[in-house]
C-alpha distance (Angstrom), angle and dihedral (degrees) to the residues before:
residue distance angle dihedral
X1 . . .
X2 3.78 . .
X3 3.96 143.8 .
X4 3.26 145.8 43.3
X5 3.96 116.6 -30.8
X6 4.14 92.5 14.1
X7 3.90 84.1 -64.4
X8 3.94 122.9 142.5
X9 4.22 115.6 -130.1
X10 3.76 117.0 -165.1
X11 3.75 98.6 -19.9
X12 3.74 132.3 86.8
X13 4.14 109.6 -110.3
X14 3.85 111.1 -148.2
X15 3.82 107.0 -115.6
X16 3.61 87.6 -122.8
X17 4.17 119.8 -156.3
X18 3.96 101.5 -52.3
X19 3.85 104.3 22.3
X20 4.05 123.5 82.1
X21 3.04 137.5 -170.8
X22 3.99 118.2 -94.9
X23 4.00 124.9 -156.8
X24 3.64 107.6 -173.9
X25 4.18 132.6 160.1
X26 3.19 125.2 -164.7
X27 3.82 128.2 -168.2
X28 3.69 128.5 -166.8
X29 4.14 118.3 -120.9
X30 3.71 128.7 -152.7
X31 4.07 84.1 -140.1
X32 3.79 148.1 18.6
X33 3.86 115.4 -105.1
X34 3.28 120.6 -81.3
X35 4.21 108.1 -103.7
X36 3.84 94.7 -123.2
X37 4.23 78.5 70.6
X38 3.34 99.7 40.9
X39 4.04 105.7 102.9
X40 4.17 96.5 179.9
X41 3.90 132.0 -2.6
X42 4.26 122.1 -139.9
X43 3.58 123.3 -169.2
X44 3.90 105.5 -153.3
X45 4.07 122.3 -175.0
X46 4.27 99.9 -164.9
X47 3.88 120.7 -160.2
X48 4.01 119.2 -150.7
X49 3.64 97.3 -161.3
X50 4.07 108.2 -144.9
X51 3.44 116.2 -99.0
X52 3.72 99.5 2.7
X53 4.17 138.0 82.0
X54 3.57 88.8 -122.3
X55 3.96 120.8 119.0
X56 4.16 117.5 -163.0
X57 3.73 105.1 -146.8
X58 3.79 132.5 -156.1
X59 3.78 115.0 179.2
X60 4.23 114.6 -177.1
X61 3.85 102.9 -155.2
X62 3.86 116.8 -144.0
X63 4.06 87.5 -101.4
X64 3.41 93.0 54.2
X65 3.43 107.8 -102.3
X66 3.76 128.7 121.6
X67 3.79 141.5 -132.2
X68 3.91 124.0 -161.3
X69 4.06 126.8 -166.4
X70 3.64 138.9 172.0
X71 3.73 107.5 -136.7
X72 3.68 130.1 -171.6
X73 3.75 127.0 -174.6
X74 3.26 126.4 -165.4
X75 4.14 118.3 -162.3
X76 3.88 113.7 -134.7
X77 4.02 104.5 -157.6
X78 3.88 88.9 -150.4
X79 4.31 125.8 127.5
X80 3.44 109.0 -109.4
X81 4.05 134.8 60.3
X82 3.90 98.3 -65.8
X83 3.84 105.1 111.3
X84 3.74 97.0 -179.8
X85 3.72 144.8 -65.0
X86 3.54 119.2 -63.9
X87 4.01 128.2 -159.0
X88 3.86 123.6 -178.7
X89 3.79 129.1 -170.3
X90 3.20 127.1 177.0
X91 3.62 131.6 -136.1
X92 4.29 137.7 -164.6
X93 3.70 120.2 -123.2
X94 3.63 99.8 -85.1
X95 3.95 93.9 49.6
X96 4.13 92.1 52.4
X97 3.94 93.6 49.6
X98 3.76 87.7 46.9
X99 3.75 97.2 56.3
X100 4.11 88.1 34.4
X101 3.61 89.7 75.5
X102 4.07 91.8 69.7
X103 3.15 118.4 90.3
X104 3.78 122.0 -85.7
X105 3.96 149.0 152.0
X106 3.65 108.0 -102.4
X107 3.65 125.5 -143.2
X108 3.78 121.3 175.0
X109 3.80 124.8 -169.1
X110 3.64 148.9 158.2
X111 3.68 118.9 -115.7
X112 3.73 126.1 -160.3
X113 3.37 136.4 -168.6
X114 3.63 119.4 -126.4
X115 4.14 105.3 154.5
X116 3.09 127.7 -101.6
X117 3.56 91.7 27.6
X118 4.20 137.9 19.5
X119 3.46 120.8 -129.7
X120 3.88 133.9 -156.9
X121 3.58 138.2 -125.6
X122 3.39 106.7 -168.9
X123 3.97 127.2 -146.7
X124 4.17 141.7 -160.1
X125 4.53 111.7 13.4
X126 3.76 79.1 1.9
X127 3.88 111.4 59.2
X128 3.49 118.6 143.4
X129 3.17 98.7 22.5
X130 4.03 112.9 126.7
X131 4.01 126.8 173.7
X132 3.76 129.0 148.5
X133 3.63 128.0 -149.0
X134 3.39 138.4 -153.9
X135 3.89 137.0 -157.6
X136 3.60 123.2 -128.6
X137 4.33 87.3 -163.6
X138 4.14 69.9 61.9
X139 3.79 132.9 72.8
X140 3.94 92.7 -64.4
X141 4.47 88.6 72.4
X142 3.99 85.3 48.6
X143 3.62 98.5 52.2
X144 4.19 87.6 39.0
X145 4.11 87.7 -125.8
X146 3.61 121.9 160.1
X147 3.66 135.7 -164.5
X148 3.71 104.6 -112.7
X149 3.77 90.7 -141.2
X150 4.04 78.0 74.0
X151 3.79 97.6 62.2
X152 4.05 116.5 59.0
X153 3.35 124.0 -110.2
X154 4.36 92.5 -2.8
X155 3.35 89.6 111.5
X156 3.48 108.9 89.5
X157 4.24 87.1 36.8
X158 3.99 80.0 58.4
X159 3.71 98.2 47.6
X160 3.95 88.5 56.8
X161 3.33 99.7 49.6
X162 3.86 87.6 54.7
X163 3.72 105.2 -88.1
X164 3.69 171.1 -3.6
X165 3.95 107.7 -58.6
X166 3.69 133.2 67.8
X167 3.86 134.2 -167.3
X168 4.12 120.0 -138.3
X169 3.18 138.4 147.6
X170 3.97 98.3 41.5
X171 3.78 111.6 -165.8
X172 3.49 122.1 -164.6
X173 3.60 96.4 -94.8
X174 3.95 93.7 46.9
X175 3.60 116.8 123.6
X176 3.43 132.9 -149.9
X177 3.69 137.3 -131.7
X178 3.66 129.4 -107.7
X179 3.41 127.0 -127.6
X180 3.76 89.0 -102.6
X181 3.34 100.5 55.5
X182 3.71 96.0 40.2
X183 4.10 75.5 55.8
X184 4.03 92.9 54.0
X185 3.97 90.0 51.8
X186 3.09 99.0 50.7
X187 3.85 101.3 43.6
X188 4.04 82.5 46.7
X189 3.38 99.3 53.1
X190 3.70 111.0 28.0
C-alpha cells in the first residue's frame, strides 16, 4: 500500500492476509425507523485517531455488555463498488481505554437494527442526522441487488417502479427476494 497515512491513491492495494475488501452504501433518511422495525438497538462511541485511518470502537450491546475493535480502512480510488480495505481487531477492556487516551474525533451514535440493513441515529455536532447502510459482503451480493445510484441513468426507471434498488446480473445461485422483504426495503428506504 501507498500514500499518505498507509492509504492507497490510484492503485489497487492487495488485501493482504487479514484485510478484505468492504462494499458498503449508505443512504441518508429523513427519519429513524419506526420501533415496531427495529429488531436490536447498539449504542456505539467511535474514535478517529488523529492523523491515522484507524477508528477505536466501543459497541454497548442491549445486555449490557461491550465489544471494542481497532479498525482501519483503507480507501481504494478504483471504479467499481470496492470502497476500501477494511481490518478489525478486537481488543479487552484494558486495551480500548489504553488507546482511548490518544487523541481522536469522537462521534457517538445510536445504531438500530432494522434487517437487511442498520441504520444510524446520530448524536452531539451530529444530531439529526440519520442514514443506513448496507453491506454488499451482506445479503445485498446474495440476492445480486444493486443500488441504482450505481448504474447510469436507472434511476429514474427505479423510482417508477417503486424504488431505489435493482437486480442484474443473476447467477445461478442468485436468490430472490420475497415479497416481504422487498416490503422492508422499501418502507426503510423510501
Amino acid at each position: 500500500m501507498t500514500g499518505e497515512a498507509g492509504g492507497s491513491r490510484g492503485r489497487w492495494a492487495h488485501p493482504g492476509k487479514y484485510a478484505r475488501i468492504e462494499r458498503e452504501r449508505r443512504f441518508l433518511l429523513a427519519a429513524p425507523p419506526a420501533p415496531a422495525d427495529v429488531t436490536t438497538t447498539w449504542a456505539i462511541g467511535d474514535r478517529y485517531l488523529t492523523g491515522t485511518r484507524l477508528r477505536l470502537r466501543r459497541v454497548e450491546r442491549p445486555d449490557g455488555s461491550c465489544e471494542f475493535k481497532l479498525t482501519q480502512k483503507v480507501p481504494v480510488v478504483r471504479p467499481g463498488a470496492i470502497q476500501g480495505l477494511i481490518t478489525n481487531t478486537y481488543l479487552s477492556a484494558a486495551e480500548y481505554d489504553l488507546l482511548a487516551t490518544l487523541p481522536a474525533r469522537v462521534l457517538s451514535k445510536t445504531r438500530f437494527g432494522v434487517p437487511p440493513v442498520g441504520v444510524d441515529v446520530f448524536d452531539g455536532p451530529l444530531r439529526g442526522l440519520v442514514l443506513a447502510e448496507a453491506e454488499f459482503t451482506d445479503w445485498l451480493a446474495e440476492y445480486g441487488i444493486h443500488p441504482a445510484t450505481s448504474q447510469r441513468n436507472h434511476a429514474s426507471k427505479s423510482s417508477a417502479e417503486g424504488g431505489p434498488w435493482r437486480a442484474d446480473r443473476r447467477g445461478p445461485d442468485a436468490k430472490r427476494l420475497s415479497p416481504e422483504q422487498h416490503r422492508r426495503i422499501h418502507h426503510i428506504l423510501g
